[in-house]
N, C-alpha and C positions, 0 to 999 in steps of 0.2 A: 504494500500500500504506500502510496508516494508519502512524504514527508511534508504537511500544510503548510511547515515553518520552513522548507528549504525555498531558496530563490528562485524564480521562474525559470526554466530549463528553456533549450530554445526551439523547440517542438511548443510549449505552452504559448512562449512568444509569438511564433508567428500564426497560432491559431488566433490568438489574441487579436494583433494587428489585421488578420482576416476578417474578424466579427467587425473590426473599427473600419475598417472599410467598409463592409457590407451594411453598415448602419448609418454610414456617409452617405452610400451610393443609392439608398432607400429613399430619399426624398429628395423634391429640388430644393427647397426652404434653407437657403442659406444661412439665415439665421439657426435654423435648426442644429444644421449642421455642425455649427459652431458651440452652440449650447452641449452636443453630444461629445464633442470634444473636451473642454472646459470640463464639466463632469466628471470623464473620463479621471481627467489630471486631479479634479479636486479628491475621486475616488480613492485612489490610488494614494494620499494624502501627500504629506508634504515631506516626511522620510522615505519617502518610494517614487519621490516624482523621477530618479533616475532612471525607472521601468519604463515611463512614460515614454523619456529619450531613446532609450532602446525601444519601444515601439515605434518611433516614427524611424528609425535606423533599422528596422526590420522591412519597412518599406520601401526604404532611401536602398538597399541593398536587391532591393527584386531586379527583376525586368518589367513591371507594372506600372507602363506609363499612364494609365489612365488613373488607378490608386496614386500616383505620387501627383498627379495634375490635380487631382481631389482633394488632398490633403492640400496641396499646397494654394489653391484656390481657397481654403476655409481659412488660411494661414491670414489670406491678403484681405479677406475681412476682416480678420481680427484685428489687424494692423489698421486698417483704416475707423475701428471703431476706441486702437489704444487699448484693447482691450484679451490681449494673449491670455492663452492657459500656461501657465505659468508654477515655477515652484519659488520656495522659499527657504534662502539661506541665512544664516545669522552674517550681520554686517563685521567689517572689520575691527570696529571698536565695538563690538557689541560684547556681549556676556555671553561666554561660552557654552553653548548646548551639551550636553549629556550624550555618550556615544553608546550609553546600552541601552537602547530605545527596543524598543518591539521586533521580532524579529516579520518578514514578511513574507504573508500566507497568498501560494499561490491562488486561492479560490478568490482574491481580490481582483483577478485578470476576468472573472465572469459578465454576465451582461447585466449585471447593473452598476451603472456608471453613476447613481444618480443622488442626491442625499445630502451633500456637503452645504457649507457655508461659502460664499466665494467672499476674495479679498485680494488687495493687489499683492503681485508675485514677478517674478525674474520670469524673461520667457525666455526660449529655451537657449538662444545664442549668448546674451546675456550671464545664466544661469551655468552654463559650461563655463564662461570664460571666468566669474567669479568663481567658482569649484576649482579652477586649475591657480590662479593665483593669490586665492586669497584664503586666511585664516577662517574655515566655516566652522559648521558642528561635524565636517564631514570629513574622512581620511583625503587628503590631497590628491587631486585627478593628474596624473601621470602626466608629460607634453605629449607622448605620442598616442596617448584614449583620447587626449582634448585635442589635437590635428583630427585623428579619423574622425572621430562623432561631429568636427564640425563641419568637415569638410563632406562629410554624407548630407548634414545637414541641410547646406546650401542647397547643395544639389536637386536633395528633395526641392526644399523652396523654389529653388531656378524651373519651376517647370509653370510658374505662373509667373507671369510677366510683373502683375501689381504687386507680388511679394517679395519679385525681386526688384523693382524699385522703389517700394515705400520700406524695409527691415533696414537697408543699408541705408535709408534717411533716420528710423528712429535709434540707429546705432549714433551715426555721428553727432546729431543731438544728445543722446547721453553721455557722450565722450566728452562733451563741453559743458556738460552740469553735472557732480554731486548733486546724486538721487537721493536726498537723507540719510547720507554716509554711507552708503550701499557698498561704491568704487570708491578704491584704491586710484591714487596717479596713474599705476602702472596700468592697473585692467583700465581704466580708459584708456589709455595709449593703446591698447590691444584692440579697444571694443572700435578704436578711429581707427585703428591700420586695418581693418575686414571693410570697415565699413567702406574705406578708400578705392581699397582692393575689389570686393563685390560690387562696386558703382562702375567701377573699370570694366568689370566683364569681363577679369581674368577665372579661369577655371576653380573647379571650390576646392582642388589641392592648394594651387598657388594660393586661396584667399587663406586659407587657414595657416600656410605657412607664412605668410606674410602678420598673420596674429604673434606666431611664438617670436619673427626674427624681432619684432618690433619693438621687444622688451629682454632685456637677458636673462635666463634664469634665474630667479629670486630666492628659490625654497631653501631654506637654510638644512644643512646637512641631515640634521635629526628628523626631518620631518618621514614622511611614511608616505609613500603613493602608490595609486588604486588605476586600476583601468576600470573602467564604465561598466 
Protein backbone atom coordinates (compact mmCIF):
# COMPACT_ATOMS: atom_id res chain seq x y z
CA UNK A 1 0.00 0.00 0.00
CA UNK A 2 1.77 3.29 -1.01
CA UNK A 3 2.87 5.46 1.70
CA UNK A 4 0.16 8.81 2.02
CA UNK A 5 3.02 10.77 3.76
CA UNK A 6 5.74 9.82 0.95
CA UNK A 7 6.13 12.67 -1.90
CA UNK A 8 4.30 12.42 -5.14
CA UNK A 9 6.08 9.95 -7.34
CA UNK A 10 6.00 10.96 -10.92
CA UNK A 11 3.41 8.53 -12.23
CA UNK A 12 1.16 10.42 -9.51
CA UNK A 13 2.41 13.68 -11.02
CA UNK A 14 1.67 13.53 -14.32
CA UNK A 15 -1.63 11.95 -13.66
CA UNK A 16 -2.09 14.92 -11.66
CA UNK A 17 -1.16 17.49 -14.33
CA UNK A 18 -3.55 15.32 -16.69
CA UNK A 19 -6.65 15.80 -14.45
CA UNK A 20 -5.32 19.82 -14.49
CA UNK A 21 -5.50 19.90 -17.95
CA UNK A 22 -8.59 18.09 -18.44
CA UNK A 23 -10.33 20.52 -16.17
CA UNK A 24 -8.64 23.43 -18.00
CA UNK A 25 -9.74 22.15 -21.38
CA UNK A 26 -13.42 21.48 -19.96
CA UNK A 27 -14.62 24.83 -20.38
CA UNK A 28 -14.05 28.15 -22.30
CA UNK A 29 -14.62 30.59 -19.13
CA UNK A 30 -11.44 31.80 -18.64
CA UNK A 31 -12.10 33.04 -15.62
CA UNK A 32 -12.98 29.64 -14.78
CA UNK A 33 -10.08 28.51 -15.68
CA UNK A 34 -8.12 30.57 -13.62
CA UNK A 35 -10.07 30.01 -10.57
CA UNK A 36 -9.28 26.18 -11.18
CA UNK A 37 -5.96 26.93 -11.13
CA UNK A 38 -5.55 29.26 -8.06
CA UNK A 39 -7.40 26.54 -6.15
CA UNK A 40 -5.21 24.12 -7.21
CA UNK A 41 -2.09 26.02 -5.72
CA UNK A 42 -4.11 27.23 -2.67
CA UNK A 43 -5.00 23.24 -2.26
CA UNK A 44 -1.93 22.10 -2.31
CA UNK A 45 -1.05 24.93 0.58
CA UNK A 46 1.73 26.94 1.00
CA UNK A 47 4.46 24.12 2.08
CA UNK A 48 3.65 22.06 -1.17
CA UNK A 49 3.36 24.99 -3.55
CA UNK A 50 6.74 23.26 -4.91
CA UNK A 51 4.36 20.37 -6.28
CA UNK A 52 2.55 22.86 -7.84
CA UNK A 53 5.92 23.97 -9.95
CA UNK A 54 6.47 20.41 -10.62
CA UNK A 55 3.07 20.36 -12.07
CA UNK A 56 3.36 22.84 -14.48
CA UNK A 57 7.13 21.39 -15.22
CA UNK A 58 5.30 18.18 -15.97
CA UNK A 59 3.74 19.96 -18.71
CA UNK A 60 6.53 22.29 -19.72
CA UNK A 61 8.30 18.76 -20.26
CA UNK A 62 5.45 16.90 -22.62
CA UNK A 63 5.06 17.35 -26.27
CA UNK A 64 1.54 18.82 -25.51
CA UNK A 65 1.34 21.97 -27.31
CA UNK A 66 -2.15 22.45 -26.81
CA UNK A 67 -1.87 21.72 -22.62
CA UNK A 68 1.14 24.04 -22.58
CA UNK A 69 -0.88 26.80 -24.82
CA UNK A 70 -3.78 26.25 -22.17
CA UNK A 71 -1.94 26.61 -19.24
CA UNK A 72 -0.10 29.39 -20.53
CA UNK A 73 -3.18 31.23 -21.94
CA UNK A 74 -4.75 31.01 -18.06
CA UNK A 75 -1.07 32.25 -17.02
CA UNK A 76 -1.70 35.74 -19.20
CA UNK A 77 -4.82 36.20 -17.54
CA UNK A 78 -3.80 36.17 -14.50
CA UNK A 79 -1.08 38.53 -15.33
CA UNK A 80 -3.20 40.88 -16.64
CA UNK A 81 -5.66 40.74 -13.73
CA UNK A 82 -2.05 40.88 -11.14
CA UNK A 83 -3.56 38.25 -9.87
CA UNK A 84 -1.04 34.71 -10.19
CA UNK A 85 -1.50 31.53 -8.06
CA UNK A 86 1.18 31.95 -6.30
CA UNK A 87 3.05 30.47 -3.12
CA UNK A 88 4.50 31.94 -0.04
CA UNK A 89 7.92 32.20 1.22
CA UNK A 90 9.15 33.86 4.55
CA UNK A 91 10.92 37.27 3.57
CA UNK A 92 14.57 37.87 4.16
CA UNK A 93 14.32 39.62 7.25
CA UNK A 94 11.40 37.91 8.40
CA UNK A 95 11.27 35.28 11.34
CA UNK A 96 12.29 32.15 10.43
CA UNK A 97 9.65 29.29 9.73
CA UNK A 98 9.83 25.85 11.29
CA UNK A 99 11.35 23.14 8.92
CA UNK A 100 9.33 20.11 10.48
CA UNK A 101 6.19 21.04 9.02
CA UNK A 102 3.78 18.20 7.96
CA UNK A 103 4.87 15.83 5.88
CA UNK A 104 2.84 15.63 2.38
CA UNK A 105 0.09 13.26 1.50
CA UNK A 106 -0.19 12.28 -1.83
CA UNK A 107 -4.00 12.16 -1.98
CA UNK A 108 -3.66 16.09 -1.87
CA UNK A 109 -2.99 15.71 -5.82
CA UNK A 110 -6.82 14.56 -6.17
CA UNK A 111 -9.62 16.48 -7.76
CA UNK A 112 -10.49 18.66 -5.20
CA UNK A 113 -8.67 21.73 -5.74
CA UNK A 114 -11.05 23.66 -3.84
CA UNK A 115 -11.52 25.18 -0.04
CA UNK A 116 -8.69 27.55 0.68
CA UNK A 117 -8.41 31.17 1.61
CA UNK A 118 -6.68 33.19 -1.05
CA UNK A 119 -4.14 35.82 -0.30
CA UNK A 120 -1.25 37.45 -2.09
CA UNK A 121 1.61 35.17 -2.82
CA UNK A 122 5.11 34.99 -5.00
CA UNK A 123 4.06 33.60 -8.54
CA UNK A 124 5.91 31.14 -9.75
CA UNK A 125 9.04 32.83 -11.46
CA UNK A 126 9.27 35.11 -8.62
CA UNK A 127 8.84 32.31 -6.18
CA UNK A 128 11.90 30.18 -7.74
CA UNK A 129 14.07 32.85 -7.89
CA UNK A 130 13.51 33.90 -4.11
CA UNK A 131 13.98 29.91 -3.17
CA UNK A 132 17.23 29.81 -4.99
CA UNK A 133 18.67 33.17 -3.32
CA UNK A 134 17.28 33.99 -0.59
CA UNK A 135 17.14 32.84 3.25
CA UNK A 136 13.34 31.15 3.39
CA UNK A 137 11.79 28.43 5.74
CA UNK A 138 12.97 26.22 2.84
CA UNK A 139 16.21 24.14 2.38
CA UNK A 140 18.07 26.36 -0.56
CA UNK A 141 17.18 25.58 -4.27
CA UNK A 142 20.25 24.25 -5.97
CA UNK A 143 21.58 26.83 -9.30
CA UNK A 144 21.09 24.02 -11.50
CA UNK A 145 16.96 22.92 -10.06
CA UNK A 146 16.59 26.88 -10.30
CA UNK A 147 18.09 27.18 -14.29
CA UNK A 148 15.85 23.97 -15.27
CA UNK A 149 12.43 24.76 -13.44
CA UNK A 150 12.92 28.15 -14.92
CA UNK A 151 13.94 27.73 -17.85
CA UNK A 152 10.82 24.82 -18.46
CA UNK A 153 9.01 27.42 -17.02
CA UNK A 154 9.33 30.10 -19.60
CA UNK A 155 8.94 27.83 -22.11
CA UNK A 156 5.69 26.65 -20.81
CA UNK A 157 4.68 30.40 -20.72
CA UNK A 158 6.22 31.28 -24.39
CA UNK A 159 3.48 29.49 -25.90
CA UNK A 160 1.01 32.52 -25.28
CA UNK A 161 2.15 35.57 -26.74
CA UNK A 162 0.36 37.87 -23.74
CA UNK A 163 2.31 35.85 -21.05
CA UNK A 164 5.17 36.26 -22.74
CA UNK A 165 4.98 39.85 -22.92
CA UNK A 166 3.15 41.05 -19.89
CA UNK A 167 5.41 38.36 -16.93
CA UNK A 168 8.66 39.87 -18.36
CA UNK A 169 6.98 43.44 -17.61
CA UNK A 170 5.74 42.58 -14.02
CA UNK A 171 9.37 41.01 -13.56
CA UNK A 172 11.02 44.32 -14.35
CA UNK A 173 8.62 46.28 -12.29
CA UNK A 174 9.40 44.20 -9.30
CA UNK A 175 13.18 44.53 -9.82
CA UNK A 176 12.70 48.32 -9.35
CA UNK A 177 10.58 48.18 -6.02
CA UNK A 178 10.83 46.39 -2.79
CA UNK A 179 7.62 44.37 -2.50
CA UNK A 180 7.45 44.72 1.43
CA UNK A 181 10.82 43.38 1.86
CA UNK A 182 10.16 40.38 -0.20
CA UNK A 183 13.67 40.91 -2.55
CA UNK A 184 16.89 40.95 -1.61
CA UNK A 185 19.33 43.59 -4.08
CA UNK A 186 20.44 40.43 -5.59
CA UNK A 187 17.17 38.53 -6.40
CA UNK A 188 16.01 41.75 -8.01
CA UNK A 189 19.05 41.94 -10.06
CA UNK A 190 18.09 38.30 -11.14
CA UNK A 191 14.26 38.85 -11.30
CA UNK A 192 15.74 42.40 -14.02
CA UNK A 193 18.25 40.03 -15.81
CA UNK A 194 15.00 37.35 -17.02
CA UNK A 195 13.18 39.99 -17.25
CA UNK A 196 15.77 41.78 -19.98
CA UNK A 197 16.45 38.57 -21.31
CA UNK A 198 12.79 37.11 -21.84
CA UNK A 199 11.70 40.68 -23.48
CA UNK A 200 14.79 39.89 -25.84
CA UNK A 201 13.26 36.78 -27.06
CA UNK A 202 16.31 34.82 -26.23
CA UNK A 203 15.56 31.03 -25.78
CA UNK A 204 14.33 30.04 -21.95
CA UNK A 205 17.89 28.29 -21.46
CA UNK A 206 19.67 31.41 -22.23
CA UNK A 207 16.81 33.47 -20.14
CA UNK A 208 17.43 31.56 -17.17
CA UNK A 209 21.17 31.50 -17.56
CA UNK A 210 21.27 34.81 -17.82
CA UNK A 211 19.21 34.91 -14.13
CA UNK A 212 22.27 32.83 -12.32
CA UNK A 213 25.22 34.89 -14.42
CA UNK A 214 23.66 38.13 -13.27
CA UNK A 215 24.55 37.77 -9.77
CA UNK A 216 27.51 35.50 -8.28
CA UNK A 217 26.84 32.82 -6.11
CA UNK A 218 25.96 34.13 -2.63
CA UNK A 219 25.04 30.82 -0.58
CA UNK A 220 27.53 30.83 2.05
CA UNK A 221 29.35 27.42 2.53
CA UNK A 222 27.17 25.92 5.32
CA UNK A 223 24.14 26.28 3.64
CA UNK A 224 22.37 22.86 2.21
CA UNK A 225 20.75 22.70 -1.30
CA UNK A 226 17.76 20.84 -2.77
CA UNK A 227 16.66 20.30 -6.22
CA UNK A 228 12.85 20.80 -6.85
Amino acid sequence: MPDPAAPPSPLALRAAADRLVSALAAHDDAEYRLAVLKRLARRLGEEHYPVFLRLLGVVAESDDARAKALLAETFAIALRRMDLPGGALSSWGATRLPDNVAPFAASALGGQFFGATPRRLLGPVEYLTVWHMQRTQRTALGAQAYRDALAGLIDLLNHSDDARALYPQKLAADAENELEGAYTRATRERLAAVATAWKAGEPPLTVAQAALDAVPEQLPGHWVVRDL
